[in-house]
N, C-alpha and C positions, 0 to 999 in steps of 0.2 A: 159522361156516359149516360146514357137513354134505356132504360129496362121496362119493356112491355110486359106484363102478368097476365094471361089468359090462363081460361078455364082448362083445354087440352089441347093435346097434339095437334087437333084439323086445327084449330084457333093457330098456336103457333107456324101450320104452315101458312095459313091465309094471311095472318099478318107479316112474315117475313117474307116472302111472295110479292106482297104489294110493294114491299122495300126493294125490292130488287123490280119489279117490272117498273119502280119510278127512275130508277139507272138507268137503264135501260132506251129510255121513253127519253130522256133527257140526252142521251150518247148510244146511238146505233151500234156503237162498234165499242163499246163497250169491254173490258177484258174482267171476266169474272171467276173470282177460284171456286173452285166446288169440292163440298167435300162428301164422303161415303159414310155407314155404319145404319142405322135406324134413324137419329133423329133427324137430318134432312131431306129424308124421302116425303115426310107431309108439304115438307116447301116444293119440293118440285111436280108434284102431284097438284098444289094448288097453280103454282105458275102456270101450269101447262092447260088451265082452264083461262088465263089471261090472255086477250088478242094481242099477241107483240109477235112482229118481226124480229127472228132472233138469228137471222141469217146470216146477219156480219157481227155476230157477238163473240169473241175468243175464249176459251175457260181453259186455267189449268189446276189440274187434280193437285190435292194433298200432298197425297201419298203412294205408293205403292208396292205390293210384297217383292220380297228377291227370292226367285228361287221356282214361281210359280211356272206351269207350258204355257205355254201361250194360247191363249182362247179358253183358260180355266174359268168356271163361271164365276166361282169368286174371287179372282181377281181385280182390283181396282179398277183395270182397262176396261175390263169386260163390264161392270158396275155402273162404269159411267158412261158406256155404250147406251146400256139397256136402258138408265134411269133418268138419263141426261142427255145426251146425243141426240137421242131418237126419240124420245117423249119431248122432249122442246122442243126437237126440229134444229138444231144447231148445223152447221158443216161441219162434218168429220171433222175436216181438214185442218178446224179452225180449232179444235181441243187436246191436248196434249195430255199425258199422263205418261210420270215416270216411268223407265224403261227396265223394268225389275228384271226383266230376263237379256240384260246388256252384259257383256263379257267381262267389262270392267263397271262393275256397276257404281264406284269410288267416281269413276269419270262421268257416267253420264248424269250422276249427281249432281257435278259439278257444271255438266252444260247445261241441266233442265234450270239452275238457278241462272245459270247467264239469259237463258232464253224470255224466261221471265224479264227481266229488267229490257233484251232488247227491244220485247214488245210493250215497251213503256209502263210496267208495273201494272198490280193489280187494280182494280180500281172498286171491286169490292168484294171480300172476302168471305164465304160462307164457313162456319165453325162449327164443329163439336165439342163438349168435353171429355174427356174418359173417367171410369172413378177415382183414380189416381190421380187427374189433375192433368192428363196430357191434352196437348191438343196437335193437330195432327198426328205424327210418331212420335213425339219430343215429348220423350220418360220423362219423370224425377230425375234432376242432375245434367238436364240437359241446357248448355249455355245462353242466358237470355238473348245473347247475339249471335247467336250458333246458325249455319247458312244450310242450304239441302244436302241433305246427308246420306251415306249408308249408318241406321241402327241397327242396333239389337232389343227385341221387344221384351218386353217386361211382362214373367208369369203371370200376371194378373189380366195386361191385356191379350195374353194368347189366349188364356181361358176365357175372358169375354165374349173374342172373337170367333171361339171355338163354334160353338152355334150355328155358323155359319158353315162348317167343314165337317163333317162326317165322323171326326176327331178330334181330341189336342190334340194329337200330334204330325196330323193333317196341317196344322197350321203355322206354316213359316215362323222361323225365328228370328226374321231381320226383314229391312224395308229399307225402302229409300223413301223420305220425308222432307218437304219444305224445310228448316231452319226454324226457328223461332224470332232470328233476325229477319230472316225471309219473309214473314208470313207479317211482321211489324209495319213492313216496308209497305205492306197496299192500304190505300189511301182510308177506306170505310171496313170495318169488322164487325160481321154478324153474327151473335153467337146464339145459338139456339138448344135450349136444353129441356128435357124430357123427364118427369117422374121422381117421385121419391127418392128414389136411390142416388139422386146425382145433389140431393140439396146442401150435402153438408160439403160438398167438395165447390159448388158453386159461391157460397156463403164466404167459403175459405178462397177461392179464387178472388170475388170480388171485393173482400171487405179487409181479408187476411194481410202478413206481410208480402212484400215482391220476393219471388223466393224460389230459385231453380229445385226446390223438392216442390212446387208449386207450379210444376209450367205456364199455366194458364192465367196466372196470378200478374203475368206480366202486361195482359190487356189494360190493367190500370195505368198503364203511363202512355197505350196512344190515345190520341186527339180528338179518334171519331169512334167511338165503338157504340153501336144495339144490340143488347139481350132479349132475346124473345123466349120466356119461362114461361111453363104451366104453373100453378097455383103450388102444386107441392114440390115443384124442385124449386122454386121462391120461397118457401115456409120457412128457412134459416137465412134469408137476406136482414140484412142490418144497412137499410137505402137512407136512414141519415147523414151519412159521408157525402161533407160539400159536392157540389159540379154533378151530383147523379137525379137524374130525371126518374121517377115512376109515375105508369102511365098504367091505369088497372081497369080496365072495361069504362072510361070515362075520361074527365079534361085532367091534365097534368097537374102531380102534384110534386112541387123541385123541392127541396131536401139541403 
């Protein structure tokens, strides 16, 4: 594991940015998951200042609510339209995001996870964390090799997400989410974290036991993961755990 420490937000887009425009630059066609909320809008704000042909590049979303119309602005579709689609420059055609408003939304759970694997898995993952430790929709208790799902979200992240909706109660109680097996399965994971308030649940992801009241906790066992942290969601890291790299406004110091 590799964890970059900058100073703020523009820093962590710029440097996860550069991580993903060197994917990219390396594989045209590329398949890259992208994910929604606040902390990846610095990354793709920075990328979209990088010159890359992002024309045959494929993304598929996280996540996405059930329940929402269709063209609601906060909607996940509509999210990645605005922030990713159309600021990269991507082809429509070429980004996928759960079908929240599918009739059996159990099924098309189950084909957005096949789709993924047809199109030769991911090849690099963008991440959030939630306070609770989710990452994509995958609550507390949710299976470490659990596949794309229909959840039920957890009070804590509807109030979070609340912000965003005019309400709670604006705000869907269910989703369709990657897996946690799912989301294992792509080849590079970037996780990118923001602010004070996410330190102690970062600290506890990375350093903590492996732990489904932990979802996030499970990044310790793939093979290729980057953390891009600000200085205070880093302030509870404990980076002496063998195999983890920090890298802090200068040359690396392995642990």
């Amino acid at each position: 594991m590799e964890i970059f420490v900058v100073p703020d937000a523009a820093a962590i887009g710029a440097v996860a940015a550069g991580i993903i425009a060197a994917v990219v630059r390396s594989k045209p066609d590329a398949v890259l998951g992208v994910a929604t909320g606040g902390s990846p809008l610095p990354v793709y704000a920075a990328l979209a200042g990088h010159r890359l042909d992002l024309s045959r590049v494929r993304a598929f979303a996280l996540d996405e609510y059930v329940g929402l119309p269709a063209g609601h602005p906060e909607s996940y579709g509509e999210v990645v339209r605005r922030e990713v689609t159309e600021r990269l420059g991507l082809d429509p055609g070429h980004v996928r995001v759960p079908v929240g408003g599918a009739e059996d939304p159990e099924r098309a759970a189950v084909e957005y996870d096949t789709s993924i694997r047809a199109a030769g898995g991911i090849d690099l993952q963008l991440l959030g964390i939630g306070h609770n430790g989710h990452i994509a929709f995958n609550e507390p208790g949710s299976a470490l090799d659990s596949r794309t799902r229909v959840e039920t979200l957890a009070a804590r992240t509807r109030e979070a997400n609340a912000r965003y909706f005019g309400s709670l109660s604006e705000v869907p109680e269910r989703c369709i989410t990657q897996g946690l097996g799912t989301i294992m399965e792509a080849r590079h994971l970037l996780l990118v974290v923001h602010g004070q308030d996410k330190a102690a649940i970062l600290a506890e992801a990375l350093s903590g036991p492996v732990s489904a009241e932990c979802p996030a906790s499970v990044l310790q066992r793939h093979p290729h993961v980057t953390v891009v942290a600000d200085e205070s969601a880093a302030s509870q890291l404990a980076p002496e755990k063998a195999g983890v790299t920090v890298r802090v406004a200068g040359p690396a110091i392995s642990v």
